[in-house]
N, C-alpha and C positions, 0 to 999 in steps of 0.2 A: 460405527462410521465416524470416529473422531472424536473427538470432547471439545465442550464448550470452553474459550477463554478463562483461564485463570489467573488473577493478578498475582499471586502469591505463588506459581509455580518458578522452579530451583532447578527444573531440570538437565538443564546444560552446565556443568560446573564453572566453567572459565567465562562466561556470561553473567552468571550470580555470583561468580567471584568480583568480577570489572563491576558490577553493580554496586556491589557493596563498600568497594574504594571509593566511587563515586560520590557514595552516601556522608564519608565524610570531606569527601573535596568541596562537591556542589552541596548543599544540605537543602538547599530551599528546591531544587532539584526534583523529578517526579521520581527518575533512578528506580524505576521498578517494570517489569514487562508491559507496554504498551496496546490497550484495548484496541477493538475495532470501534470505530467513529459513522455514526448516521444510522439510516435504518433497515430494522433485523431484517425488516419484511421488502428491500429494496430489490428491484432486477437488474440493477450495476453494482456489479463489486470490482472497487481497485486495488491491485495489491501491487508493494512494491516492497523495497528489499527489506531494509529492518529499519529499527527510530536513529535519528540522528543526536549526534550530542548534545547541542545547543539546540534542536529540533523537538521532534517528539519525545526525546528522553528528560527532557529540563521539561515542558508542557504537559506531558501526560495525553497528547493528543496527537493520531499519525500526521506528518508532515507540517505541523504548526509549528513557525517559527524558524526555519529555514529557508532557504531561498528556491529549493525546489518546491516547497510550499505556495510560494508566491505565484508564482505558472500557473501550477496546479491548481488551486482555488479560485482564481482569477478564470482558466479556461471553462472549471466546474460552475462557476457563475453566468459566463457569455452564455453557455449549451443549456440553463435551464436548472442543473443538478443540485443549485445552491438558492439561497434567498440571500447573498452578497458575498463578495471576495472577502478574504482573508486581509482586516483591518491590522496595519501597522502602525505605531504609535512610536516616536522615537527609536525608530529605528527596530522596533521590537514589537512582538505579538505573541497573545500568552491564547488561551483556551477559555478563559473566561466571558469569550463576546456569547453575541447573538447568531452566531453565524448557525444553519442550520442544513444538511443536507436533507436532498427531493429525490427521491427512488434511487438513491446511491448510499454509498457503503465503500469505507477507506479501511484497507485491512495491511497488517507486512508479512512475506512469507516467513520473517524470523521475527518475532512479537518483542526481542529485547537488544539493546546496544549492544554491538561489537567491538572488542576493540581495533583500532584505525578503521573501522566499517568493514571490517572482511570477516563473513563469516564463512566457515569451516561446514561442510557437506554432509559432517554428523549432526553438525547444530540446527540445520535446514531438516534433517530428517528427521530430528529428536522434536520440532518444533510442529512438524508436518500435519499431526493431526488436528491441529486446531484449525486451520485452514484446511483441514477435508470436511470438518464438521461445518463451516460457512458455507462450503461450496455444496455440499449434501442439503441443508438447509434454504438454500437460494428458490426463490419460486419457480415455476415453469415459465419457460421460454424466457431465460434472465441471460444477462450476460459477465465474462469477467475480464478485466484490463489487464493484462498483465506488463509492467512497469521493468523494462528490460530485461535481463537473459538470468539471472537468479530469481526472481520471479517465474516466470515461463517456465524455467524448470519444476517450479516448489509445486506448481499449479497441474502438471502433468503426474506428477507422482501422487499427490492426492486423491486425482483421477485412475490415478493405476494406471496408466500410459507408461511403452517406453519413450525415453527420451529423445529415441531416432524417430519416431514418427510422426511429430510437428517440429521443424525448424523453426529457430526465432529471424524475424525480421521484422525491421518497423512495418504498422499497418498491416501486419499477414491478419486474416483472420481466417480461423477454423471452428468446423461445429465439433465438437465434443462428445453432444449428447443429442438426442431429441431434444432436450431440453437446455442444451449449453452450450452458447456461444462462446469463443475466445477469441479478444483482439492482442497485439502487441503491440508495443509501441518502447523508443526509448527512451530509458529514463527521465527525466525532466530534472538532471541534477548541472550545477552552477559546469563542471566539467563538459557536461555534452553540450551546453547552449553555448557557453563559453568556443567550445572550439567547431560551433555550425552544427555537430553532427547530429544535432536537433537543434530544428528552428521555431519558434511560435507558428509559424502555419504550419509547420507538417505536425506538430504537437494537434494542434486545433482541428487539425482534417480526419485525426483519429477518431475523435472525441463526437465530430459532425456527422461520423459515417454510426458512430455508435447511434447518437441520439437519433438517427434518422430510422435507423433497424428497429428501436426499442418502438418509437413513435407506431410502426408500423404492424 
């Protein structure tokens, strides 16, 4: 049912190829596949697409360092999920704080940088099993986020679902399992907030309906 994260996995060639450009463009750079962040034993897991350039692929940490990050750890703070938002310092924030997640769990359905951020639906599948083996591993009655419609998908093939049988829409939620909730929600990237198609309340009312279900 999956394999555990491996930092040293190559498996997608044109991914470990753009990595190792990277390697010498950024050096100080993390340019290597991107762990899951917070704890094993959490009943929230978030997944979204893959690390960003200047994001999690420079940090070594999902979503740190970008601006969807910002949202992100900020809304995971209001709800409880965090012991503080994600600290900025001149304009920048690396992985090295205190910051700590609370019964959550940041994962991406593609563990390594894209290049222009698009990844290819072998890469998603060649990637698959490590997010089967989180979501096989998730405790009873947990739940998972899924971070717009490459997400949603990666999260149902894991599952062994077809793809027709849950639609993506913000806020849908569907059971999965006896034991596995799924919400959706979009993205939380500078693009969708920038142009409304996510707002900080409809982001936050996801997040309220989760913690209110976990709560319960």
């Amino acid at each position: 049912m999956g394999s555990k994260f491996n930092l040293q996995c190559v498996d997608c060639p044109r991914l470990a190829s753009f990595l190792s450009e990277l390697r010498e463009q950024y050096p100080d750079y993390h340019n290597l596949p991107v762990a899951p962040f917070g704890d094993s034993k959490a009943k929230f897991l978030i997944v979204g697409l893959a690390p960003g350039l200047h994001g999690a692929n420079a940090t070594g940490r999902p979503f740190t360092g970008d601006y969807a990050g910002e949202l992100l750890y900020a809304t995971l703070f209001k709800y409880g999920f965090s012991n503080q938002p994600m600290k900025i310092e001149r304009g920048r924030t690396d992985a090295n704080d205190a910051l700590k997640l609370l019964n959550c769990r940041i994962s991406n359905a593609v563990k390594c940088l894209p290049p222009q951020n698009k990844v290819t639906t072998a890469e998603i599948n060649t990637c698959n099993h490590y997010l089967a083996k989180e979501l096989t591993d998730m405790p009873k009655k947990s739940i998972v986020l899924a971070l717009g419609g490459v997400a949603h998908k990666a999260i149902l093939k894991a599952m062994n679902y077809k793809q027709s049988q849950f639609k993506f829409s913000h806020n849908a939620r569907y059971a999965l399992s006896d034991n596995l909730v799924m919400y959706n929600s979009y993205h939380c990237s500078r693009y969708n907030t920038n142009t409304k198609r996510l707002t900080p309340s409809m982001f936050e009312q996801v997040f309220a309906d989760i913690k209110s279900e976990l709560d319960t």
